[in-house]
N, C-alpha and C positions, 0 to 999 in steps of 0.2 A: 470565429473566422480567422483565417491565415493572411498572408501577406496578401495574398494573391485571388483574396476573394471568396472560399473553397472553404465549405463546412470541415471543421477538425473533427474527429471521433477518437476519443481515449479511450481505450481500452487495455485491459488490464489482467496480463496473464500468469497465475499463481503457477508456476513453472515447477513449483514442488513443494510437498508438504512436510518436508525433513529440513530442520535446522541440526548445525553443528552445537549448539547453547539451548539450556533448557530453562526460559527466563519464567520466571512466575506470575507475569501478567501478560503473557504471549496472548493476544488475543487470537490467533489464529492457532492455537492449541497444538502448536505445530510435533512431528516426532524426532527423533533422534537417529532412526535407523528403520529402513524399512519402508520411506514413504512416496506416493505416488509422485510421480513425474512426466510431466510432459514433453512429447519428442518434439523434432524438430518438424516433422510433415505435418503434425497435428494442428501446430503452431499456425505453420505457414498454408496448411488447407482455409483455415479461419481467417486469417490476415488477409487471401487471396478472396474470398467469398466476401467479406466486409465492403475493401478497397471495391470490387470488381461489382457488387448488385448496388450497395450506397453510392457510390459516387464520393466518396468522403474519404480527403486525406487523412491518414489515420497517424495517430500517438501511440507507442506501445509500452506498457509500463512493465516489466519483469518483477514480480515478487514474490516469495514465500512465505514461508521458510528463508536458504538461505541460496539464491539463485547460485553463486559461484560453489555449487557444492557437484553441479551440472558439470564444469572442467570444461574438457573441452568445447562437449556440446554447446555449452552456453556462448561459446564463440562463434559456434557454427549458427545460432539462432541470432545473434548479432551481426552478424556479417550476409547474413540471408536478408536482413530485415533492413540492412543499410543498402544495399543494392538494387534495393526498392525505393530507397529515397525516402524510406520511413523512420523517424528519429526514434529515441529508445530512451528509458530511464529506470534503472535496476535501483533497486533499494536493497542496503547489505547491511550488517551487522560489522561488517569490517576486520572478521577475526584475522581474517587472509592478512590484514597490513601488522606483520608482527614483530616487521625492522623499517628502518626508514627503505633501505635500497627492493626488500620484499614489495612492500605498497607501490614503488616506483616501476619495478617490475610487470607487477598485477594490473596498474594501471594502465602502464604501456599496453599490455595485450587488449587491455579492453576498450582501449584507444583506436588501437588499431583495426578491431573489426566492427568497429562502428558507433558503440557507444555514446550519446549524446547530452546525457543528463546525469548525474550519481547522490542518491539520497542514501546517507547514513546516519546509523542509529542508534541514541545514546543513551542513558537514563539509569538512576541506580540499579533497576534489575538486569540490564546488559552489562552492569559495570562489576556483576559479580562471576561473569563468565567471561568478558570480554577486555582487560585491559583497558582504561579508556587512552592509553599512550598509543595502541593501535585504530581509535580515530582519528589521533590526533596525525601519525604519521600518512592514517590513508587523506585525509582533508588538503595537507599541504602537498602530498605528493599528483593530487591531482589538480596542482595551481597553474596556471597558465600551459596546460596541456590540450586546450582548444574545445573543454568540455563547455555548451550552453548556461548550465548550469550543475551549482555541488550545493549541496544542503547537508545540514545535521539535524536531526529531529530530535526533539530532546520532548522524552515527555514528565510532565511536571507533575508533584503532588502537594499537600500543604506539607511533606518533611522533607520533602525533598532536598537531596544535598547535590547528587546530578540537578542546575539548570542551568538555563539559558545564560546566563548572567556569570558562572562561576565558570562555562566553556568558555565566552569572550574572554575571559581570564585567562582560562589554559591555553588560550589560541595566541592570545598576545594582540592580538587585533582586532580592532574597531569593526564588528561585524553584525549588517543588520538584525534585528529578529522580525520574523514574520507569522502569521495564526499558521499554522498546518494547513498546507490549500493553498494559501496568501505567496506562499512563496515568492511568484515569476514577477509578484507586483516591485519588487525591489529593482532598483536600477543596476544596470551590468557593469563592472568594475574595469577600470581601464585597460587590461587586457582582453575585454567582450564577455566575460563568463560571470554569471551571476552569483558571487557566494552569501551563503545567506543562513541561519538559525530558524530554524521551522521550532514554535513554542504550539505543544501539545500538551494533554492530557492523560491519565489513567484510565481506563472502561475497564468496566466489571462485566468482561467479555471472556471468553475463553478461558484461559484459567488464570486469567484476572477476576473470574466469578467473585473469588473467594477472597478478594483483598477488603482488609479492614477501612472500616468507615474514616479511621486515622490518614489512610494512605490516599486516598480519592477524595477531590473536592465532590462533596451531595450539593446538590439540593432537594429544599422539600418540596414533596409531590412531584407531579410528571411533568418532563419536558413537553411542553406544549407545542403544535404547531408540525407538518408536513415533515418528513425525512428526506434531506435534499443531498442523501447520498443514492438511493434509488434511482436506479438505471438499469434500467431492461436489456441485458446480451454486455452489458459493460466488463463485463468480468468471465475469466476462462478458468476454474477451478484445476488444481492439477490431476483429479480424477477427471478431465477432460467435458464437466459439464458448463450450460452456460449458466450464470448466477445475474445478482442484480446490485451484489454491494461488499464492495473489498474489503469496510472495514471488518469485518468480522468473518467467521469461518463459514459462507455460504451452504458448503459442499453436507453441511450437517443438518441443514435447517430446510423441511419441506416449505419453506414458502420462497428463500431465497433462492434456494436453485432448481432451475428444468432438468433437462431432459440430457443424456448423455449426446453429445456430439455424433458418435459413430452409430446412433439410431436415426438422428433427424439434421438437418442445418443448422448455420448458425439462424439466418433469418426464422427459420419457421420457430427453433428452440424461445429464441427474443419476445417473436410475435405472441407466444404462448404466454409468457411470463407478463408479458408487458397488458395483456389481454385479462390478465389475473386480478380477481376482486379484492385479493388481500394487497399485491404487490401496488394493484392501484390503490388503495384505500390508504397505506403505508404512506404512499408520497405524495398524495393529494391532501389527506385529512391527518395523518399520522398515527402513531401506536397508542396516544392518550384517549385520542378520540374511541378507534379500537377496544382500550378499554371499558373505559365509562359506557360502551354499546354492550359489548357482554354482560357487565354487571345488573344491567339495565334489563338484559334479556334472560336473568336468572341464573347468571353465572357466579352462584353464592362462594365458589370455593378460590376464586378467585382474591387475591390480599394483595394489597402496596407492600414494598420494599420503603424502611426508612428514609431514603431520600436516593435521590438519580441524579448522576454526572452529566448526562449526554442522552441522544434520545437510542 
């Protein structure tokens, strides 16, 4: 619920699937050149159909890839989206901040057409494309600029030399850490804006498949228990379908994503997915259970992985 009473709806639009960095546990497998993008009508035909058949003040989260790779557009979809009284929160890699007065720049424009939240993103495998001195300039330069809130997401491994604990270092400042998610739970700093260290993890997702058992906290056997990132129409893929879960690359997986936008609605795409005996099964009983039912049901070629970080 909102101030005012009035179910919130997050929703979560992969704006494009091209980053300018090619990190090695990109979980969203993203490309370098060449990748889809979503316009601004597409955008805002979905935002409008949402707000207008739910009834439901909406969240909009911008992600990719790497959303400022959009230019202008990306202002245009921010300024569209603030005009509707609908807040925003882009998550970036932050290459853009590559001098102090650059970040301040970037951030002004992003200030200005509307921008309401900003999560950037740090970790050793960012920090072999990305400078970590240009988070550090976009973090500060976005400090008392009237943003709700600024996060860094740091994700952690057990060698990890990017963490939480050695950025409050680099930052110089006493700044909380919170789980990924946890974020908003921290209190807003005397100029209103909440900053704050979002403490993540590794997945062996996307072409983090392939990271060494060294690199990723396992455990053994399966995470047990419901997937409570599951959400039916939550997410907008930048091949414009609707999906059910941002963390990972929906747009690949026949169970997480419907139906292309420009075939059906968003509601009807939702209703389908949501309607779905896997999608349901996924977030009611979870993917262990799933298992253990196949193997059950003679699915002999089926084998555990040594151990799982996450479900």
């Amino acid at each position: 619920m909102d101030g005012d009473g009035m179910i919130s709806k997050m929703l979560t639009f992969e704006v494009t699937n091209e980053c300018n960095v090619r990190c090695a546990h990109c979980l969203m497998d993203c490309v370098t050149e060449g990748g889809a993008r979503l316009s601004l009508s597409q955008i805002m035909r979905t935002v409008d159909e949402v707000v207008g058949e739910e009834g439901m003040n909406l969240f909009v989260v911008l992600s990719g890839g790497e959303p400022t790779l959009l230019g202008d557009d990306l202002l245009e979809i921010l300024a569209s989206l603030s005009v509707r009284g609908i807040p925003t929160r882009m998550v970036s890699n932050a290459s853009w901040a590559s001098s102090p007065d650059e970040a301040a720049r970037v951030i002004k424009r992003l200030r200005e057409a509307g921008l309401t939240e900003l999560n950037l993103s740090m970790d050793d495998f960012h920090a072999v494309w990305v400078p970590v001195q240009n988070v550090l300039n976009a973090w500060r330069a976005s400090h008392g600029v009237g943003f709700g809130s600024v996060a860094i997401a740091v994700a952690e491994g057990p060698k990890s030399r990017v963490t939480c604990e050695s950025v409050k270092e680099l930052l110089g400042e006493e700044v909380p850490v919170a789980p990924v998610g946890d974020e908003l739970s921290t209190a807003p700093s005397s100029d209103g804006t909440v900053y704050v260290i979002g403490r993540g993890k590794y997945s062996r997702l996307g072409r983090g498949r392939h990271l060494k058992n060294s690199i990723v906290e396992l455990r053994a056997g399966f995470p047990n228990g419901p997937c409570d990132k599951i959400r039916a129409g939550s997410v907008i893929t930048s091949e414009n379908r609707v999906a059910v879960c941002c963390g990972a690359r929906p747009a690949e997986n026949f169970v997480l994503a419907g139906q292309p936008l420009g075939d059906t609605t968003w509601s009807e795409a939702s209703a389908r997915l949501a309607d779905d005996v896997l999608v349901r099964a996924l977030g009611r009983l979870g993917p262990a259970f799933l298992w253990h039912l196949a193997k059950e049901r003679g699915c002999d070629s089926l084998s555990p992985k040594d151990g799982y970080n996450n479900l």
